[in-house]
C-alpha angles and dihedrals in degrees: 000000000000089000146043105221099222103189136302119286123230089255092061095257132132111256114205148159117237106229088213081062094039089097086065090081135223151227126225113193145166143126112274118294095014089110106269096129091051095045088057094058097038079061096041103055085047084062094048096051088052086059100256114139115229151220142207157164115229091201091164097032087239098108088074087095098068086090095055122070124240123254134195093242094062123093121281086011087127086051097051094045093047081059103049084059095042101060094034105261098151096181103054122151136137120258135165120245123218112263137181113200118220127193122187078198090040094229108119092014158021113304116259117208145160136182124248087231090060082042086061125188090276105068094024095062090049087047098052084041092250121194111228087265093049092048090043085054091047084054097047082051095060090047105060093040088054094050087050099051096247124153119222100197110153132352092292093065097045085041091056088043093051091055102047083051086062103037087051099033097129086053102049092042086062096063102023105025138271114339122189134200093219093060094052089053087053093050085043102054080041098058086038083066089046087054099045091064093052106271096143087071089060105044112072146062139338083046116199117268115211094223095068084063085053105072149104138204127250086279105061092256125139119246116236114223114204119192119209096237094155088096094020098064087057086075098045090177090061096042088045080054089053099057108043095053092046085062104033076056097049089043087052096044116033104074121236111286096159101202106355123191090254129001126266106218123004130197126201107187103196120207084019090168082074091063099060098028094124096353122169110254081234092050095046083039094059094039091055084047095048088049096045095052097036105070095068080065096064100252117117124198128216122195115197111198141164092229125039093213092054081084109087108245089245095061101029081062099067086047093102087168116064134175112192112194124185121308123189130224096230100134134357080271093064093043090056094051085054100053095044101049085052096050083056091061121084107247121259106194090208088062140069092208087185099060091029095068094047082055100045113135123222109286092023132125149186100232129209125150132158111265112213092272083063095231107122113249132233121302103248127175115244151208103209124224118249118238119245097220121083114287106232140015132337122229129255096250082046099053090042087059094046088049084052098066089033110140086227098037110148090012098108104003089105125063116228119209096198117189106277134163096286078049105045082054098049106052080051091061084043090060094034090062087039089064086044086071105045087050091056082051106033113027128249101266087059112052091045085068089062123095103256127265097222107013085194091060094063083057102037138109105352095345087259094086096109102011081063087053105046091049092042081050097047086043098053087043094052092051089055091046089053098045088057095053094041086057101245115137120240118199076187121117100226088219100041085052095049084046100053097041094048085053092057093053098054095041092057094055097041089049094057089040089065103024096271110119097167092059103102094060086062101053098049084047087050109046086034094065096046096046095048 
């Protein structure tokens, strides 16, 4: 299979798309029920029986049913099958393709997660729409986090070690260059807008790894991976942040193949206008260059919009395979997008493509692909072919039973908090209050003989860390000492009180460690109650 028929043109030719061109990419529009959405699955389960695994965004939730097959009894079967017959296809027959569900939000899907240290700077400062000395200081972030060991595994972690940018600003200029503290707050209300759309469920382990989208069954066919967009398109800054990186990540890790004989990977983002609808130019700047630089690795991208002209001219320029489905002349908006989706066509003198796409039927389309010389062909008018897979949604008991037999099934269902740098902090607090406690029982002297808990606590931050808390242990010990003999009563526990006020040492000096002042009173609230 070196083609996917795509329908039968007006002058009674096959009209179909070269899978050695299919990494040129391609663009699928229309205005809404003219058959877009159709005519993307109808593409999609043809990749996957070359053997090309797919993507796709599932932006309506009624892509689910490309991994049913279709039946007679469902609705518009008479319709697909009349036009089956009506454009030749001898063989047709309705049959189920092999999917794996993802979910950002890990609902109707597997999770799908990455690390801020895989992000990167880079992408998260044009992301969050950085000027040059906000990224610098972002930079500056994931530097110093890196020298010191610290993990920066999902929005807590960049969030500590933002604050303890700030808290320690004068310090780290000095080695790496002015720091200010009104640039953290920018990177920090930033990230705050990033976190109200869910992207802490994004950010964190396991992270995904690009290879589980490249597969294919038992049978050579491609998987089709659908991605749950339904909830996802609501935050356009966190799915923006999804797909960057999904391609930045393809582009790092697929070696150079230049044109081969089939994709590797292809991508369909449905409803792609709501992707750059207020975009920043960064943003828009680093996609076109993403597209431009991933074909010759072998991944194509295809953008499915109402409007032709919702795709930024940069990008809309590198899109060599184009279905045009219906638009309607409701406004001067709507003329423009007409004409200029006519004047992108190569002209066929037989056809006025201008009127033709205002009088475009259900399931028709206005038809131009790269033949293998890589010149587009002739526009032609065409009847497009049905899928074979269910139209719509699946149904809860149906997707559960795909998720099942998934290939990745139990990979990243489960979130892993691995020991980062908010982690490593606090286990150190956790030993520090323990010795607290054995210095309210057994004395300081004592203590000090044993072999230490956390070696790296003694040389922390600031080398005080527990030699704060042992004497602010023995101190809070000895005044109760001297209360009782005194003859004052205590309704004080000794060791509560060791306890809490070692907590609170600690907690003072790690706070201000991290950017966290008030830490302290938290911890003397917290280990008191307990201990109480």
């Amino acid at each position: 299979m070196s083609e996917i028929f795509l329908g039968l043109g007006g002058n009674g030719e096959r009209q179909v798309l070269r899978l050695g061109r299919a990494n040129r990419h391609g663009l699928i529009a229309g205005a809404t029920g003219t058959g877009k959405t159709v005519t993307l699955q109808t593409i999609a389960e043809q990749f996957s029986a070359a053997g090309v695994p797919v993507f796709m965004a599932d932006v309506k939730g009624d892509l689910s049913g490309i991994c049913m097959a279709g039946s007679p009894q469902f609705k518009n079967a008479a319709i697909l099958e009349a036009r089956a017959k009506e454009i030749g296809i001898t063989d047709y027959g309705y049959s189920d393709n092999p999917a794996v569900f993802w979910d950002i939000y890990g609902e109707q899907g597997h999770p799908v997660r990455t690390t801020i240290s895989e992000m990167g700077p880079l992408l998260l400062a044009r992301l969050m729409d950085l000027n040059d000395t906000q990224e610098g200081v972002l930079n500056i972030v994931f530097r110093f986090a890196d020298e010191q060991g610290l993990l920066l595994l999902d929005l807590e972690d960049l969030q500590a070690m933002l604050a303890y940018t700030a808290e320690h600003a004068s310090e780290l200029s000095a080695k790496y260059g002015n720091v200010t503290k009104a640039s953290v707050g920018t990177i920090q209300r930033q990230l705050l807008s990033l976190d109200s759309q869910g992207a802490a469920q994004f950010f964190g382990e396991p992270a995904l790894e690009i290879a589980d989208f490249i597969r294919c069954d038992e049978k050579g066919r491609g998987y089709i991976n659908v991605l749950a967009a339904d909830k996802l398109m609501r935050s356009p800054k966190l799915y923006a942040t999804f797909l960057l990186w999904l391609l930045s990540e393809l582009f790092e890790v697929l070696p150079e193949v230049g044109d081969p004989d089939k994709p590797k990977l292809v991508f369909f983002f449905d409803e792609a206008h709501l992707l750059f609808d207020d975009a920043p130019k960064a943003l828009t700047d680093k996609v076109e260059q993403v597209v431009r630089l991933v074909r010759s690795k072998g991944v194509g991208v295809y953008f499915v919009t109402q409007n032709p002209i919702d795709i930024p001219e940069a990008i809309a320029g590198q899109l060599g395979n184009r279905v045009q489905h219906a638009l309607r002349a409701f406004t001067p908006r709507d003329k423009k997008a007409i004409r200029a989706a006519a004047d992108t066509f190569r002209i066929n003198p037989d056809l006025d493509v201008e009127t033709a796409i205002t009088e475009l039927k259900v399931g028709e389309a206005l038809v131009s692909t790269l033949a293998d010389d890589g010149s587009p062909s002739v526009v032609q008018r065409t009847l497009v072919a049905p899928p074979r897979s269910r139209l719509g949604p699946i149904e809860t008991k149906e997707r559960a039973i795909v998720q099942s037999i998934s290939p990745v099934e139990g990979k990243y269902d489960t979130r892993i908090n691995r020991e980062s740098a908010e982690e490593v902090l606090a286990a150190k607090a956790a030993d520090a209050a323990a010795t607290a406690q054995e210095v309210a029982v057994k004395g300081k002297e004592e203590v000090g003989k044993q072999e230490r808990k956390s070696p790296g606590l003694w040389d922390g931050i600031g080398g005080k860390v527990a030699k704060a808390a042992a004497g602010a242990a023995a101190a809070s010990a000895g005044s109760i000492l001297a209360q009782t003999m005194q003859g004052k009563t205590s309704r004080a526990s000794p060791k509560a009180s060791a306890a809490s006020a070692v907590a609170g040492t600690v907690g003072d000096t790690l706070g201000r460690a991290i950017g966290f002042p008030g830490l302290g009173r938290f911890a003397r609230n917290l280990i008191g109650g307990l201990m109480r």
